[in-house]
C-alpha positions as CSV (number, residue, x, y, z in Angstrom):
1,X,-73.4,1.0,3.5
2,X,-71.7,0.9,6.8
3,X,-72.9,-0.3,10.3
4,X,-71.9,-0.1,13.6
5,X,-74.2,-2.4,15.9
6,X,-73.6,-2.4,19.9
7,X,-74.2,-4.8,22.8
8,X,-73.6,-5.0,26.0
9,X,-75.2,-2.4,28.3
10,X,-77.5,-2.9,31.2
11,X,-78.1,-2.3,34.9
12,X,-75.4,-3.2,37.2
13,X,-74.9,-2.4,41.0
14,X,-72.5,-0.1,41.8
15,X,-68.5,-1.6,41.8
16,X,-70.3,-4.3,39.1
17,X,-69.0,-4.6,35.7
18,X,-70.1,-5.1,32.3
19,X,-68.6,-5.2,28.8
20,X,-69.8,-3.3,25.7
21,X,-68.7,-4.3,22.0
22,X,-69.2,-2.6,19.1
23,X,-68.7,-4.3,15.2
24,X,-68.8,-2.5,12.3
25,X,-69.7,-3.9,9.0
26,X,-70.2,-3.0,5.4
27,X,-68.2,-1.9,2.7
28,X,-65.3,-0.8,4.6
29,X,-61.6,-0.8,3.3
30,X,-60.0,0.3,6.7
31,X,-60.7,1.5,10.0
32,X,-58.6,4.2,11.7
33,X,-59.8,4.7,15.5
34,X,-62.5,3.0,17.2
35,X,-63.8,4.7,20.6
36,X,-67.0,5.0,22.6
37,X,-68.5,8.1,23.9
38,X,-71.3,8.7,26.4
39,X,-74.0,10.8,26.6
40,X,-75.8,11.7,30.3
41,X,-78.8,14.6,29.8
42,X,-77.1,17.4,28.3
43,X,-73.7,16.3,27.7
44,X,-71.6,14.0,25.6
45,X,-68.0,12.9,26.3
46,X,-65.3,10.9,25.3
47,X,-64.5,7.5,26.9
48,X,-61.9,5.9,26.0
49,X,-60.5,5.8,22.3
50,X,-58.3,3.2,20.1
51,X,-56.2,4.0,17.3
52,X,-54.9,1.3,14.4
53,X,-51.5,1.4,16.1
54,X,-53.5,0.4,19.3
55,X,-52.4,3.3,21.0
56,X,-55.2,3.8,23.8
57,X,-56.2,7.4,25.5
58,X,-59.0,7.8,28.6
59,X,-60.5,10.5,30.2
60,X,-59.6,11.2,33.4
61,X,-62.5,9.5,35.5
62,X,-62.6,6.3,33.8
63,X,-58.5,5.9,34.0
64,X,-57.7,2.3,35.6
65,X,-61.4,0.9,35.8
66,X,-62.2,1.0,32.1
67,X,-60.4,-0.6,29.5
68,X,-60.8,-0.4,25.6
69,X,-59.4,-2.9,23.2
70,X,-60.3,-4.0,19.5
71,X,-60.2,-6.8,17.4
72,X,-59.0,-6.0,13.5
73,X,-59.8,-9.0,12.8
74,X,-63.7,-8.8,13.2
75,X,-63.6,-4.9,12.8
76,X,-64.9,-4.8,16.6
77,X,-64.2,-2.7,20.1
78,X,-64.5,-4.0,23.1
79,X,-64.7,-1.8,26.1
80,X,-64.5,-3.4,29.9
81,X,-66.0,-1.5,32.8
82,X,-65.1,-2.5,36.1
83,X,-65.5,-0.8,39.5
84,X,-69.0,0.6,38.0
85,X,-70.3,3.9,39.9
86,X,-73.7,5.7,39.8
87,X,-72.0,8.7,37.5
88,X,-71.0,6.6,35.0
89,X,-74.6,6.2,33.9
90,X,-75.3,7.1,30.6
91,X,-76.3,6.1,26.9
92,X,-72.8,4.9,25.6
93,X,-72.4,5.2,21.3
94,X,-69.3,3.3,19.7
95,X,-67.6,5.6,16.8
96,X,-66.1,4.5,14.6
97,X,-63.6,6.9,12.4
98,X,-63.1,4.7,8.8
99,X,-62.2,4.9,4.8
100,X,-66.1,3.6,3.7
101,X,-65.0,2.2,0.0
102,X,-66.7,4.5,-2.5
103,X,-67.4,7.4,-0.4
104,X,-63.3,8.2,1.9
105,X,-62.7,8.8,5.1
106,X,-66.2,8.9,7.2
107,X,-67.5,9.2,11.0
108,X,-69.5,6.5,11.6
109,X,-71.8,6.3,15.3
110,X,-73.7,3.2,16.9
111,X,-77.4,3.2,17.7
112,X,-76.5,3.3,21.5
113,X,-76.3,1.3,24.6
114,X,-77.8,1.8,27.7
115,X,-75.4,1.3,30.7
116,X,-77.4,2.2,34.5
117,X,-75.4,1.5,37.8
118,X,-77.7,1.7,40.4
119,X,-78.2,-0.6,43.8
């Protein structure tokens, strides 16, 4: 069994910031990329993603106010939002892209986190 628990979210004032993290656990031999996507009514997107080489990529409207990192270590990914604005409300999921011992190379998703940014 794999898991992928989240933390972080919450409601912030606008240019606020908060920081989500995301471990996985379970029977996991290696993880590839870690990312987190949101998911405002009737649309999910891509954040930011991490690869194993900890090459990073964001999309567009998040570029120098969010920034994702991991920790191999503890299997977790961290992503810090600064400079918080109204649109960037939204249930935010952690992926994580792994080899799950016994089963290969699996998609994996978090439970979700609520992030508002309201004043």
């Amino acid at each position: 069994q794999v898991q992928l628990v989240e933390s972080g979210g919450g409601l912030v004032q606008p240019g606020g910031s908060l920081r989500l993290s995301c471990t996985a656990s379970g029977n996991i031999f290696t993880i590839y990329n870690m990312g987190w996507y949101r998911q405002a009514p009737g649309k999910q997107r891509l954040v930011a993603i991490i690869s194993d080489d900890d090459s990073t990529q964001y999309t567009d409207s998040v570029k120098g106010r969010f920034t994702i990192s991991r920790d191999g270590a503890k299997n977790t990914v961290y992503l810090q939002m600064n400079n918080l604005k109204p649109e960037d409300t939204a249930v935010y999921y952690c992926n994580a892209d792994l080899w799950h011992i016994g089963v290969g190379r699996t998609d994996y998703w978090g439970q979700g986190t609520q992030v508002t940014v309201s004043s």
